[in-house]
C-alpha positions as CSV (number, residue, x, y, z in Angstrom):
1,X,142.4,81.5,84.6
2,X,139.5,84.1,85.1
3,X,138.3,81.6,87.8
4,X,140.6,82.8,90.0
5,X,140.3,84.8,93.1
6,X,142.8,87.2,92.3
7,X,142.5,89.3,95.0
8,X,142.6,86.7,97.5
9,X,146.4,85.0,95.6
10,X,148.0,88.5,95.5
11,X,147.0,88.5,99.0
12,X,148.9,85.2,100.0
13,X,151.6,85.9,97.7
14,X,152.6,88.9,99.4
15,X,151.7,88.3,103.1
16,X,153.8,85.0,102.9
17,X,156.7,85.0,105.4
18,X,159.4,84.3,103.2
19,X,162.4,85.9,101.8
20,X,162.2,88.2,98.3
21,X,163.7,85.8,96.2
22,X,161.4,83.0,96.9
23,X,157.9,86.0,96.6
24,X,159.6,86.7,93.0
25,X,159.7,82.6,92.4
26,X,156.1,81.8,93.2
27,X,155.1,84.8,91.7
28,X,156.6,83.7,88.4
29,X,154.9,80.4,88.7
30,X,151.7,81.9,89.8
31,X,151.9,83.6,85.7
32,X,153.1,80.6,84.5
33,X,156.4,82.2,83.1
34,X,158.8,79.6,84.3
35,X,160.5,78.7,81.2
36,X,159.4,75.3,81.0
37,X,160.2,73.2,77.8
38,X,156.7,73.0,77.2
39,X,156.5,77.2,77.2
40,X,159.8,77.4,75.7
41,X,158.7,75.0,72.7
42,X,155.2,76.7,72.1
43,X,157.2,80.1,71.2
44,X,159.7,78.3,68.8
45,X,162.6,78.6,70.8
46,X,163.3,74.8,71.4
47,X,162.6,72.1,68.8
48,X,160.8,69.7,71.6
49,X,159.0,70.2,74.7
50,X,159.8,66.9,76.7
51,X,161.7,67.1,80.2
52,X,165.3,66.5,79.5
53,X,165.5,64.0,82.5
54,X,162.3,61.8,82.2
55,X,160.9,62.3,78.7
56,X,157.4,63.1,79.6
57,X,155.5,66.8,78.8
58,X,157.3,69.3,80.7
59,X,154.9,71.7,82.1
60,X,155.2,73.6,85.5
61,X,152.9,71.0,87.5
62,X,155.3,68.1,86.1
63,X,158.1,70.1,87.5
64,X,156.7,70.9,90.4
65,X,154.9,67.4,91.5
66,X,155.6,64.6,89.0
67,X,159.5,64.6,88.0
68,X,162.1,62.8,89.8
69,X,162.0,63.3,93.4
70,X,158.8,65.1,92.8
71,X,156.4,62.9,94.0
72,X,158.0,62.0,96.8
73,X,158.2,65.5,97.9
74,X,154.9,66.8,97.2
75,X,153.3,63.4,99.2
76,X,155.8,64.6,102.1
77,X,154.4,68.0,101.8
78,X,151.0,67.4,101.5
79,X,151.4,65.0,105.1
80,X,153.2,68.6,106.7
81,X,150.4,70.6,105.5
82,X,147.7,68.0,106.6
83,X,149.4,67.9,110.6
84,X,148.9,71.8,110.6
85,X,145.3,71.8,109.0
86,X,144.4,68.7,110.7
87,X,142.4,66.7,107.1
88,X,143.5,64.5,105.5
89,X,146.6,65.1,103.3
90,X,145.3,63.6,100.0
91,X,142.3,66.3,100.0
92,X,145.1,69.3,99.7
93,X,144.8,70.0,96.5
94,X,147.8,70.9,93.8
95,X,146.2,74.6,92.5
96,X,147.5,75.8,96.1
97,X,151.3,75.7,94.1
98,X,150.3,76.9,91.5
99,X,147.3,79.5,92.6
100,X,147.3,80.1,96.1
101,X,143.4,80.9,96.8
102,X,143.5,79.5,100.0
103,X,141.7,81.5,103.1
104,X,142.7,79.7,106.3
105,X,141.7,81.3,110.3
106,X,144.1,81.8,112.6
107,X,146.1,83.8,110.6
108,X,149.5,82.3,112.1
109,X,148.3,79.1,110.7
110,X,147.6,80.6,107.2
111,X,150.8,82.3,107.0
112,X,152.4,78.7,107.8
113,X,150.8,76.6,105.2
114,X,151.9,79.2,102.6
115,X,155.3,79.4,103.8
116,X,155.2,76.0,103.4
117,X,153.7,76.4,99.6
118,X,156.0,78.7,98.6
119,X,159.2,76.7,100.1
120,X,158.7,74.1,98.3
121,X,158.2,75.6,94.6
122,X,161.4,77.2,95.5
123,X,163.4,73.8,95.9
124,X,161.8,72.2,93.3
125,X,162.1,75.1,90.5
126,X,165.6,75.0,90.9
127,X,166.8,72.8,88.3
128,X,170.5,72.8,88.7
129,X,170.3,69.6,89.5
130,X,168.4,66.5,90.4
131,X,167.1,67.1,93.8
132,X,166.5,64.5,96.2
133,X,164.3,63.3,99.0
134,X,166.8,64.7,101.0
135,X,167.7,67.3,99.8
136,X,163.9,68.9,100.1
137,X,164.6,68.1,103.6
138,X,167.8,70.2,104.0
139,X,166.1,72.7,101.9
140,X,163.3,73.1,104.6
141,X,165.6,72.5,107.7
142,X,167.9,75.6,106.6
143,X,164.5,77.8,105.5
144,X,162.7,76.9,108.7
145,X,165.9,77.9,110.5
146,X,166.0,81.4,108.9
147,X,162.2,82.1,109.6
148,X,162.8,81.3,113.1
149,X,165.7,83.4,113.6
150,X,163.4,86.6,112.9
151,X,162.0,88.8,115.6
152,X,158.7,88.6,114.6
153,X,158.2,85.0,114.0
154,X,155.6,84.1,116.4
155,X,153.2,87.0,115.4
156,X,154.1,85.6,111.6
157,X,153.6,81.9,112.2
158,X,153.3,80.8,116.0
159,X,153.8,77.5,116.7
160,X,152.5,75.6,113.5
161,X,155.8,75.3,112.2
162,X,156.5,72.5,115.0
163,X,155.3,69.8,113.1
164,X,158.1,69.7,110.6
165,X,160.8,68.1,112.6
166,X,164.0,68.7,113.8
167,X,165.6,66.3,111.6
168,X,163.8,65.9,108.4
């Protein structure tokens, strides 16, 4: 983890236009203290560390990108991301969830691929229930609604939002 452009994650973290609640959530991931099973096995206080809905390792990235609907999601973000930045969505890496070093110019444009980042580890670290394809797509309708209702959205974000649509 000393690899890490600190500096530059703190950075995103904060200057992401996005409620406190989800700031606090990606934070916690960013320090890995998301109590997985994995984490919660390691310090003794559950006797296995599989995923209670798919059997394999759970671990923060198998949360995040590989259980259930997880996949699914994570391509669909990946293809978002990829309209705004304009590459190819399968060279986005995963560490952007997980450590958000990324610098990206305009700054609008930045501040809309991490709202982005940090929207989805919101929906998909909450484990309340199985969430769907569809449901990631209310999830982002409802968050892209609030972010647009704020006076300062343009100066946060501009336009790049418009290639999520309307009726995901």
């Amino acid at each position: 983890m000393a690899n890490y452009y600190w500096a530059t994650m703190w950075k995103n973290v904060h200057e992401t236009p996005v409620s406190a609640t989800v700031k606090v959530t990606w934070y916690r991931t960013t320090h890995d203290i998301i109590p997985t099973r994995k984490r919660l096995h390691k310090i003794r206080l559950t006797p296995t560390d599989p995923c209670d809905h798919c059997n394999r390792l759970d671990s923060l990235q198998h949360r995040l990108t590989e259980c259930g609907g997880g996949p699914l999601m994570w391509e669909g973000t990946r293809k978002l991301m990829a309209l705004m930045l304009r590459i190819d969505w399968k060279r986005l890496p995963c560490e952007w969830l997980l450590r958000p070093t990324l610098t990206l110019w305009p700054l609008q444009k930045h501040r809309a691929v991490l709202w982005v980042l940090a929207t989805y580890v919101t929906c998909r670290l909450q484990r309340h229930r199985e969430l769907t394809l569809n449901d990631f797509h209310d999830f982002l309708r409802r968050a892209r609604w609030k972010l647009e209702n704020r006076n300062n959205r343009a100066k946060l974000v501009g336009n790049y939002l418009s290639v999520i649509p309307e009726d995901v």
